[in-house]
Every structure is written in structure tokens, then in C-alpha cells.
PAZAPA-4460 file (N, C-alpha, C; in steps of 0.05 Angstrom, whole numbers, plus 32768, in hexadecimal, padded with zeros to 4 digits):
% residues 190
    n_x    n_y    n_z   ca_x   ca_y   ca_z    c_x    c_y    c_z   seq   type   mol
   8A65   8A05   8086   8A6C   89EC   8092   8A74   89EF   80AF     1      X     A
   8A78   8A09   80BA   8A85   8A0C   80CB   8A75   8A05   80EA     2      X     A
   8A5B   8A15   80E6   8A4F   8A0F   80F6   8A40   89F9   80FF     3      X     A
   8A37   89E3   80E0   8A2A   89D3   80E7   8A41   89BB   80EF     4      X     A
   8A59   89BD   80EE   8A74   89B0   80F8   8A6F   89AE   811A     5      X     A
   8A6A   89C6   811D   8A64   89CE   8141   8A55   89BF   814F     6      X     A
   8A3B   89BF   8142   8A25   89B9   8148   8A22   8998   814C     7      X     A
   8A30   898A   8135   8A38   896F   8131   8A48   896A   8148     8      X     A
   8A5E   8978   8147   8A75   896A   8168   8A5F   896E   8184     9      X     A
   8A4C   898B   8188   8A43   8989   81A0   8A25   896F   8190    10      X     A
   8A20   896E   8189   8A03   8955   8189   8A13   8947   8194    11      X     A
   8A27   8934   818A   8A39   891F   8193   8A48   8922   81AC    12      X     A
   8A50   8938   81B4   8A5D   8936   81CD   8A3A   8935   81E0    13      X     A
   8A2E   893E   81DF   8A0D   893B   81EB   8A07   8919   81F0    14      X     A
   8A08   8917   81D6   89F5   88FB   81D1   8A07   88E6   81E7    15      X     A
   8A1C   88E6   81DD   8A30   88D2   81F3   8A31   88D1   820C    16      X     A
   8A3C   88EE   8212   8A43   88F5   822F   8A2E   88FB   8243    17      X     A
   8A0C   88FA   8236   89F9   88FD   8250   89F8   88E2   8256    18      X     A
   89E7   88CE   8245   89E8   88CC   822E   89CC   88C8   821C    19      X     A
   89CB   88D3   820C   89AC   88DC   81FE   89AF   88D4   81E4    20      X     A
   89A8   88B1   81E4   899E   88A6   81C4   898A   88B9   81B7    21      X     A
   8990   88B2   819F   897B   88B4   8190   8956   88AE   818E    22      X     A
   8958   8896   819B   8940   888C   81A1   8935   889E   81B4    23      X     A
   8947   889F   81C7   8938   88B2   81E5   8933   88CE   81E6    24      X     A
   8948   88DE   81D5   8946   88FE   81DC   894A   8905   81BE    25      X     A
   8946   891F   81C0   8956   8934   81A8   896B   8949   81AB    26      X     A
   8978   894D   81A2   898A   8962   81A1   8987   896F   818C    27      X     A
   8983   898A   8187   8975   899C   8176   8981   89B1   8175    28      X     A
   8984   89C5   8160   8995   89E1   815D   8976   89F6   815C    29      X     A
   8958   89EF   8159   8949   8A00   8148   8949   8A17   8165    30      X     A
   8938   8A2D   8162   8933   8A51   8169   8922   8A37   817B    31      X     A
   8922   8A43   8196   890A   8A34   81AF   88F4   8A4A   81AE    32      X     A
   88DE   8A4E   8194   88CB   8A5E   819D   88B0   8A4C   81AA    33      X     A
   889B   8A5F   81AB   8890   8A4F   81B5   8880   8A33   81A2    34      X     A
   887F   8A4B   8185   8877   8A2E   8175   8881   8A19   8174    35      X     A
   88A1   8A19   817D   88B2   8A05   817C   88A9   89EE   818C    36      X     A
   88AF   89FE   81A6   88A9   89F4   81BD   8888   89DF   81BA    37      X     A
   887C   89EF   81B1   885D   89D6   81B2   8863   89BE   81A9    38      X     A
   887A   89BC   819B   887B   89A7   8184   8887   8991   819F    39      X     A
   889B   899F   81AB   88B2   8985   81B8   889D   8970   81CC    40      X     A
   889C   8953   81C7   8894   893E   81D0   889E   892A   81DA    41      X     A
   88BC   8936   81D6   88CE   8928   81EC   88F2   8937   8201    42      X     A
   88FD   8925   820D   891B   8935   8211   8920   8941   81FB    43      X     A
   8923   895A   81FF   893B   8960   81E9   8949   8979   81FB    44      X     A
   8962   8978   81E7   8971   898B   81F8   897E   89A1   81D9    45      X     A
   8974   89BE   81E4   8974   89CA   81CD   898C   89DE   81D1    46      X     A
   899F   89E6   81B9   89B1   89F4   81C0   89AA   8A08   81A8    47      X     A
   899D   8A1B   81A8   8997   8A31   8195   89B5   8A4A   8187    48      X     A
   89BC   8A42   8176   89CA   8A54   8175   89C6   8A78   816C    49      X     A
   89CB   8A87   8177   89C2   8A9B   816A   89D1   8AB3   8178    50      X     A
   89F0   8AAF   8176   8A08   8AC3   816E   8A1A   8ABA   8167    51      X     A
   8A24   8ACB   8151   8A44   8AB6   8144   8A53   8ADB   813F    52      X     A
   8A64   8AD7   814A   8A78   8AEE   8151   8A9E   8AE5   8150    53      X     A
   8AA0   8AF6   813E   8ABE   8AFA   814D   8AC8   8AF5   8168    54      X     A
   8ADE   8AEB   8168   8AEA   8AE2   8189   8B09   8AF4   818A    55      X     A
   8AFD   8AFF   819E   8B15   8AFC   81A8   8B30   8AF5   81AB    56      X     A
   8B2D   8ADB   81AA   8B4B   8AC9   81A7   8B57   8AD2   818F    57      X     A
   8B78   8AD1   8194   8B87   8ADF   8176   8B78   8AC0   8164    58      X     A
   8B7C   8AD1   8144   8B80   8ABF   812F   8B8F   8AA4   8134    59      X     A
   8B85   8A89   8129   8B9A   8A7D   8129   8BB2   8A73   8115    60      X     A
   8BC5   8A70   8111   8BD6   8A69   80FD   8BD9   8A47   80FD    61      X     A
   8BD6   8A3B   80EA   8BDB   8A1A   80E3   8BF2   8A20   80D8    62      X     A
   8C02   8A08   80E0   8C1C   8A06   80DA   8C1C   89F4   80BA    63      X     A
   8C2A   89F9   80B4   8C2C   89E8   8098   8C31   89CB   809A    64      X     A
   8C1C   89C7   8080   8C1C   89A5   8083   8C2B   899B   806A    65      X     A
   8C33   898D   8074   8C45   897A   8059   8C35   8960   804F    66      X     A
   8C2F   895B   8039   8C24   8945   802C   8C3F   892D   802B    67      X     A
   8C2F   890E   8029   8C48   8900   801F   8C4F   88FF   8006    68      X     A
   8C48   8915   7FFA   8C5E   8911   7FE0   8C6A   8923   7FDB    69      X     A
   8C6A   8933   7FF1   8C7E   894E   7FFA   8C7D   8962   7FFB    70      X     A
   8C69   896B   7FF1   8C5A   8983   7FEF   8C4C   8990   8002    71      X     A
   8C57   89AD   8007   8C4B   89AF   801D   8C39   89CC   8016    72      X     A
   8C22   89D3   802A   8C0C   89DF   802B   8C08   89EB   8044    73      X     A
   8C04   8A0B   803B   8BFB   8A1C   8057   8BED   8A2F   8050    74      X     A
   8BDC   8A40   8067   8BCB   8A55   8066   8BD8   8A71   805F    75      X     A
   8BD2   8A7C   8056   8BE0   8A9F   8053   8BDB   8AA8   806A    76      X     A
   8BC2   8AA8   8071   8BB3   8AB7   8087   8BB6   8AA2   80A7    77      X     A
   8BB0   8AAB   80C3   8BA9   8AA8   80D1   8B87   8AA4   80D8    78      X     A
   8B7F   8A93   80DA   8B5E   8A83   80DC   8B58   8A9C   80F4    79      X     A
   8B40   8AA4   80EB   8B33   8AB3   810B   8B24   8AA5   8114    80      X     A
   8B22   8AAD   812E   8B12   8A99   8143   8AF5   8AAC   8145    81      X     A
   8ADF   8A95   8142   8AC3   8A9D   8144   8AC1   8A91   8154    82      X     A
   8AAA   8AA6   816C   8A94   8A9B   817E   8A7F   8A93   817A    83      X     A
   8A71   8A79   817B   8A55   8A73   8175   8A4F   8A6D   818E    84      X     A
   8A37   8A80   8190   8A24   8A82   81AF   8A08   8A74   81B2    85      X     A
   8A05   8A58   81C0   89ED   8A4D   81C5   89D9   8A51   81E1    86      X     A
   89CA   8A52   81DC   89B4   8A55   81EB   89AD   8A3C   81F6    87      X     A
   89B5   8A2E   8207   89B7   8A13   8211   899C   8A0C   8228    88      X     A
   8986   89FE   821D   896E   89F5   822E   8968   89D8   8224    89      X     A
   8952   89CD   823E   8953   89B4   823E   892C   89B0   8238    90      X     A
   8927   89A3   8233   890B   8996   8230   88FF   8985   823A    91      X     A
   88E8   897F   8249   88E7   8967   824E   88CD   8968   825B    92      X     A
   88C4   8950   8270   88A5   894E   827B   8897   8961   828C    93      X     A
   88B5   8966   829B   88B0   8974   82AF   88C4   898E   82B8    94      X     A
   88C5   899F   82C8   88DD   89B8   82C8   88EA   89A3   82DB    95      X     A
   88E1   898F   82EC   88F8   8984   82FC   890A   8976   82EA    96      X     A
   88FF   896E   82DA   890B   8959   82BA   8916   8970   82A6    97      X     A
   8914   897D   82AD   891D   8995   829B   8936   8999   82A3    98      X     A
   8938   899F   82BE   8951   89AB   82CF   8960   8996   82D3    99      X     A
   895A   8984   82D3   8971   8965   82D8   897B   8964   82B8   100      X     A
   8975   8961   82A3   8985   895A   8283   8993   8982   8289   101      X     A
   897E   8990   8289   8990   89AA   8289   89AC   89A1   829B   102      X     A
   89AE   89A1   82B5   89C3   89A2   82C2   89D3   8984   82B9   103      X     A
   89CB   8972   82AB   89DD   895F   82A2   89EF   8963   828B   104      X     A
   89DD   897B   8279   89E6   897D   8268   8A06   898D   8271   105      X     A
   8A01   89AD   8282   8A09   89C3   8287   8A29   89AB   8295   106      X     A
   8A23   8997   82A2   8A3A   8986   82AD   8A50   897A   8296   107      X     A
   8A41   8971   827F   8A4D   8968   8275   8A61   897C   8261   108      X     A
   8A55   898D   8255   8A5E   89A7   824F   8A75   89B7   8261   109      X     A
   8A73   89AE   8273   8A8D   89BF   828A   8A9E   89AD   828E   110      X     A
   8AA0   899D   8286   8AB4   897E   8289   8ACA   8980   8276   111      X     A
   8ABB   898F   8260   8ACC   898C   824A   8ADB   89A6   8238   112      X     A
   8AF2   89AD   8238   8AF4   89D2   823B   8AF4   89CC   8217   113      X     A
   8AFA   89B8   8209   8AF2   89B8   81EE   8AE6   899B   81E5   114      X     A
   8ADB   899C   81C9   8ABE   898D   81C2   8AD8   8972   81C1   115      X     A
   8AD8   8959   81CC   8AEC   8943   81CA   8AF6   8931   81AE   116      X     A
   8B03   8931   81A9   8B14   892B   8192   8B02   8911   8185   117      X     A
   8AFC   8900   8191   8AE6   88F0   8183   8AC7   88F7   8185   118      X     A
   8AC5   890C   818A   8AAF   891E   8182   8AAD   892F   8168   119      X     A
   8AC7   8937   8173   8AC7   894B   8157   8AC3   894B   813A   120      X     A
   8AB9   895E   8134   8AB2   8959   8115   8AD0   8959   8106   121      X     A
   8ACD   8948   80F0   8AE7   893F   80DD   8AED   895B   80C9   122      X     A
   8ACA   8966   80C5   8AD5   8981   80B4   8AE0   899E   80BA   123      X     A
   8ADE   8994   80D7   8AEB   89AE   80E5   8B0E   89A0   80EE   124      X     A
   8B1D   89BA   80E8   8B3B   89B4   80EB   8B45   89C6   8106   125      X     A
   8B3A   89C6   8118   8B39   89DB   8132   8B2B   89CF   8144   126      X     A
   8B31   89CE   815F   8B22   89C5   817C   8B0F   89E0   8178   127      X     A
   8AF1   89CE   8186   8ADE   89DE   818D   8AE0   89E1   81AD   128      X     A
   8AE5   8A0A   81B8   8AEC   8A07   81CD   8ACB   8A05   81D8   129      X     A
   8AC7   8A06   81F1   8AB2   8A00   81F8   8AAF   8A12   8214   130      X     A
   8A9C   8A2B   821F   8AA5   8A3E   823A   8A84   8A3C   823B   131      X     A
   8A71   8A49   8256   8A62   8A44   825B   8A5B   8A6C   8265   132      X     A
   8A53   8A78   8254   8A52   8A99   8254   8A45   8A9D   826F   133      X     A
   8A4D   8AB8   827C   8A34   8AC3   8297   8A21   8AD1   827F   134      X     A
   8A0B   8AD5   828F   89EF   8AD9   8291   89F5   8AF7   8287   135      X     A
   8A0C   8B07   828F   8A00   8B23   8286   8A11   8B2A   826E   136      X     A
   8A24   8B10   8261   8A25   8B1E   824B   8A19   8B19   822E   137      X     A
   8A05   8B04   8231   89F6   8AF8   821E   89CF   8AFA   821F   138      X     A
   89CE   8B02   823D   89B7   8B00   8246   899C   8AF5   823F   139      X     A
   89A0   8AD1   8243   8991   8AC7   823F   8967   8ACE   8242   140      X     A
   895F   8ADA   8257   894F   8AEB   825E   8949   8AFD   8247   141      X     A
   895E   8B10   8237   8952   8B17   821B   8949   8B08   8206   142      X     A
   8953   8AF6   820A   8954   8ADA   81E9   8937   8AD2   81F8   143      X     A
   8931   8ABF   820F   8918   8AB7   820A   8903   8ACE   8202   144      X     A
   8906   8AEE   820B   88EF   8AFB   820B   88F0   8B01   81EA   145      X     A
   8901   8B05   81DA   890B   8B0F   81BA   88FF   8AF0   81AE   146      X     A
   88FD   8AD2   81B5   88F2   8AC1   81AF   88D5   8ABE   81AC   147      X     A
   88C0   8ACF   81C0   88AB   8AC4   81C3   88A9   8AB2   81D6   148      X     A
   88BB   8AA9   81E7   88BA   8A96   81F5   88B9   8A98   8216   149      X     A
   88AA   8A87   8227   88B7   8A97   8247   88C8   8A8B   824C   150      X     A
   88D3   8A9B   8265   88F4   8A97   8270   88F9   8A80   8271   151      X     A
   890D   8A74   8275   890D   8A55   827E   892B   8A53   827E   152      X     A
   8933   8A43   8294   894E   8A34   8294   895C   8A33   8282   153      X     A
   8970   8A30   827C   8985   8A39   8264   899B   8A48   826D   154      X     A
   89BB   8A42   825C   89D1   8A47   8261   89E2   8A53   8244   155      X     A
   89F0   8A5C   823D   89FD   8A6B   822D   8A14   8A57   822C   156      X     A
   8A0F   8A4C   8215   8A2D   8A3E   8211   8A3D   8A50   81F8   157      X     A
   8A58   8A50   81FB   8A65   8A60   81EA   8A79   8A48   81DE   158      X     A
   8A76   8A44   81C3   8A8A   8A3A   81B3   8A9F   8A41   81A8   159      X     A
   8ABE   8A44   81AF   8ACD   8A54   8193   8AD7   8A3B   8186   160      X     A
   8AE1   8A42   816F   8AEA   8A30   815A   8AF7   8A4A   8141   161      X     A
   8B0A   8A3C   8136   8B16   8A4B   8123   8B07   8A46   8109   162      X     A
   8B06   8A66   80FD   8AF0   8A60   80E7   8B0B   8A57   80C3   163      X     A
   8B00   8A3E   80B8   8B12   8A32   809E   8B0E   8A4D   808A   164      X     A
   8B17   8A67   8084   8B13   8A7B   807D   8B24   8A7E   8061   165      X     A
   8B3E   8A6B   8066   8B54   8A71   8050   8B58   8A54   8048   166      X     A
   8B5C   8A53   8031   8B65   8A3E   801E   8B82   8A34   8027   167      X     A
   8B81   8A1C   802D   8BAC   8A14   802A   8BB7   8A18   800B   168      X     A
   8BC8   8A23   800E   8BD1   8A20   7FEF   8BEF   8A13   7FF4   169      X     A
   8BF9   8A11   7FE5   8C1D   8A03   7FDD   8C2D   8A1D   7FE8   170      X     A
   8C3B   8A13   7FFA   8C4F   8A25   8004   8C6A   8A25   7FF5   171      X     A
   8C75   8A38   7FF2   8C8D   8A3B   7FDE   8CA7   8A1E   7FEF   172      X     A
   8CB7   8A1A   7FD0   8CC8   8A08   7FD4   8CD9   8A14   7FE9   173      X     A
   8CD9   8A08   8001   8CEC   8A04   8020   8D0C   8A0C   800D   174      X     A
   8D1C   8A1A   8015   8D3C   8A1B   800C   8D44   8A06   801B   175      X     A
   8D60   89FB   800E   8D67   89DB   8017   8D87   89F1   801F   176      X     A
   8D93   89FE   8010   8DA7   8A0C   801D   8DAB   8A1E   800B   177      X     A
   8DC6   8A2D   8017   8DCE   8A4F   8008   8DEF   8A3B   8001   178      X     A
   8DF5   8A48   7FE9   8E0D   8A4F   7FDA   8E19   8A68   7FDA   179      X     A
   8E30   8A65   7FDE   8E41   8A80   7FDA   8E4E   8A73   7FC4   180      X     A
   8E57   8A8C   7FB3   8E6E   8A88   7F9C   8E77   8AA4   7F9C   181      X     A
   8E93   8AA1   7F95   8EA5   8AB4   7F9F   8EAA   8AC1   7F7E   182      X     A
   8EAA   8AD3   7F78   8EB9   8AD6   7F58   8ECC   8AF1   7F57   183      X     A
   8EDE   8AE1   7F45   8EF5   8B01   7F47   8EE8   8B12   7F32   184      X     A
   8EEB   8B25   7F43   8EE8   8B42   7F3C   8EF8   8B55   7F26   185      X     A
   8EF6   8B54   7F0D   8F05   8B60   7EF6   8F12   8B84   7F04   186      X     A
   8F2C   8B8D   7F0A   8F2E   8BA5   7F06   8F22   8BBA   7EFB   187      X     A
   8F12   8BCF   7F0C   8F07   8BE1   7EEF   8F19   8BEE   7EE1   188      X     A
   8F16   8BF6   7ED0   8F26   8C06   7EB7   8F18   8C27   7EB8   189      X     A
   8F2C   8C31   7EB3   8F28   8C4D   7EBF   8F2D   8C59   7EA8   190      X     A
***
């Protein structure tokens, strides 16, 4: 669920913020080979994913939630943070039409340091952060040639998000207070 959570907040932060109906463009996750490529007959703007890694960032801890009927629920564990790495290119009539939705897109993507709260997907419980990788540590230039495809325009977008890894369970009953009781002590007998 995790990923296609991702994928749902960036279509939607896309579709809005260029803004690219349905009618007019596509937004697409598939591999840009070239068979791909023959197919596209209109805008689309393709974000390929193809790394999902460990991050960096510590684990995160959720704080415990309380239900209203009082019960409350937390993680054992700390959520680890995954990187999902897209391969971000644009489609279109022309490379001048190419480079204009590309750099519209790359704008709108830098605007926003995570995917916006009425974007976001409902099944994810974590902000999608949103960073824009250099060239030499993802090296776009290998992905088109490992595709079949020639070089072309494209940007490395890097997603983290915390991966839903642990179950909430019922956290033990909260203590309400401590008692002392004092008791006399019988003499020992010797």
C-alpha cells in the first residue's frame, strides 16, 4: 500500500498544481522504454520509479493515540523511513514542449518540501517528504541507457515517507497513582 499511497499524493499534487486534467495529459508510473515510449500520444508526465531504499533519517516513533472510548494504542517499534527514487520526464510534441511541462513540473515539485495535506493519501499516516537528488548520485544517464532508451531530460525525484511496518496494539493501563502503606513490623524471635 505503501507505495501506491506515494504515487496517488504525487498524481494529485501534479494534476492540480501544473495543472494537468485528465482529459489533457497523463501522469504515469510505467519503465520509459522505448516500447513504451511509441505508445505515448499525448502530454504525459512520467515519474518511473525504480529505487526504494532505506533512508537515512532516524526511525520514526508515533506517539500514542487514544480512542474515545479510552483506549489507547501504540507502536512497539519505531516506523523506518524509506526512500522511493523517481526518474522524473515529460512527454510531449515537441523537446521544446517537452522542456516547458518538464520544467513546470521540476517547479512545482520544489515549491513543496512535502506532498500537501490535501493531497495526501488518507492511507498513508506520515508526510511524503519530497528532495530533488544531483545527477551523480542516482545517475540518470545509466537508467535511460539500462532502459533501452536515449538520453533525454529528466530529474531524480527522491521521496521519503515512513514505511506502516508495525501494527498499533493496546498500550498497557496508564497508572493513575502510587500508594504507600506503612505496616508494623512483628519483632523477630530469636
Amino acid at each position: 500500500m505503501l507505495i501506491p499511497a506515494v504515487q496517488d499524493g504525487l498524481e494529485r499534487l501534479l494534476r492540480a498544481s501544473l495543472p494537468l486534467p485528465t482529459e489533457q495529459g497523463d501522469v504515469v508510473f510505467d519503465a520509459p522504454t522505448s516500447t513504451w515510449s511509441a505508445t505515448v500520444n499525448r502530454l504525459t508526465v512520467n515519474l518511473f520509479l525504480y529505487d526504494v531504499a532505506r533512508s537515512g533519517q532516524p526511525a520514526r516513533m508515533d506517539a500514542p493515540v487514544r480512542h474515545t472510548d479510552g483506549t489507547v494504542v501504540r507502536r512497539r517499534f519505531p516506523l523506518p523511513m524509506v526512500e522511493l527514487s523517481f526518474l522524473v520526464s515529460a512527454w510531449a510534441g515537441s523537446t521544446r514542449d517537452e522542456h516547458q511541462l518538464l520544467g513546470d513540473v521540476l517547479t512545482r515539485l520544489l515549491a513543496h518540501p512535502t506532498v500537501p495535506a490535501e493531497h495526501a493519501p488518507a492511507a498513508l499516516e506520515s508526510s511524503v517528504q519530497l528532495a530533488v537528488a544531483t545527477d551523480e548520485r542516482n545517475r540518470p544517464r545509466d537508467l535511460w541507457t539500462s532502459l533501452g532508451g536515449q538520453v533525454r531530460a529528466s530529474f531524480t525525484l527522491v521521496t521519503t515517507v515512513a514505511a506502516d511496518a508495525y501494527p498499533w496494539r493496546d498500550a498497557p493501563t496508564a497508572v493513575a497513582g502510587v500508594e504507600t502503606r506503612l505496616s508494623r513490623r512483628m519483632p523477630e524471635h530469636r
